[in-house]
C-alpha positions in Angstrom: 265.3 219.2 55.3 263.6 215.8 55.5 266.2 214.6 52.9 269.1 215.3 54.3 268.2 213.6 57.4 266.9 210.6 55.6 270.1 210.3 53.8 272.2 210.7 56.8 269.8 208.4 58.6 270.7 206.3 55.7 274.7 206.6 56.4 274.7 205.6 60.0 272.9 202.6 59.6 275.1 201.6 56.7 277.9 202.0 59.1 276.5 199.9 62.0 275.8 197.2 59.7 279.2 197.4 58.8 280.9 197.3 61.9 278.6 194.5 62.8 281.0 191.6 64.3 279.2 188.0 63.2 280.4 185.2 66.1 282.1 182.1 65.3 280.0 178.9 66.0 281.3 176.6 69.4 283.6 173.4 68.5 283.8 172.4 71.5 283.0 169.0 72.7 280.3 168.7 75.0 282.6 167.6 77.9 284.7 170.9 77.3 281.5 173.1 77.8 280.0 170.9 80.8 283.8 172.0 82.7 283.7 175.2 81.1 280.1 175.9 83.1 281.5 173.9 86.3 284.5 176.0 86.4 282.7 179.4 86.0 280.1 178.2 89.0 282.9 177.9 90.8 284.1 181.8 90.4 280.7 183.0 90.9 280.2 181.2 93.9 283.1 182.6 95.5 281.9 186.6 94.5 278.4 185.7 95.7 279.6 185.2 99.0 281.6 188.4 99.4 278.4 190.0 98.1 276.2 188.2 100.4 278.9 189.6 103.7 278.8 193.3 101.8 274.8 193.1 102.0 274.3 191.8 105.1 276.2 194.6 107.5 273.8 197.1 108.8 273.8 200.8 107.1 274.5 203.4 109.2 271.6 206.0 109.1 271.8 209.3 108.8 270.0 210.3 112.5 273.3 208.8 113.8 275.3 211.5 111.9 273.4 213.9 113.1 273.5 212.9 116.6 277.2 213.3 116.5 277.3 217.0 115.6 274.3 217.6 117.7 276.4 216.5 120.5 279.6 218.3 119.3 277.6 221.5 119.2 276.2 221.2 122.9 279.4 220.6 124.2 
């Protein structure tokens, strides 16, 4: 039994190794990476501040859900 798992143990890493993808260096110039980095700062800017508005409004908690249908329940 320990054989046959080493052997398929064997198998699957020969595949991964296989579909490994190896990246292509950078040519670009330094000036082309410097607006590159610029130009991606100014994307995440923008999405930090609609985070920042998402975070910052109060979360309703749940005694004022129960509240409600306390009060529905009186009534």
């Amino acid at each position: 039994m320990d054989k046959r798992l080493v052997k398929n143990h064997k198998r699957k890493v020969e595949r991964a190794k296989a579909k490994v993808k190896i990246s292509e260096p950078d040519v670009r110039t330094h000036e082309e990476i410097e607006a590159a980095r610029e130009a991606s700062r100014a994307d995440s800017g923008h999405a930090g501040n609609m985070k920042l508005g998402h975070a910052s409004r109060p979360m309703r908690s749940n005694n004022a859900t129960s509240t409600g249908s306390a009060a529905k329940t009186d009534g």
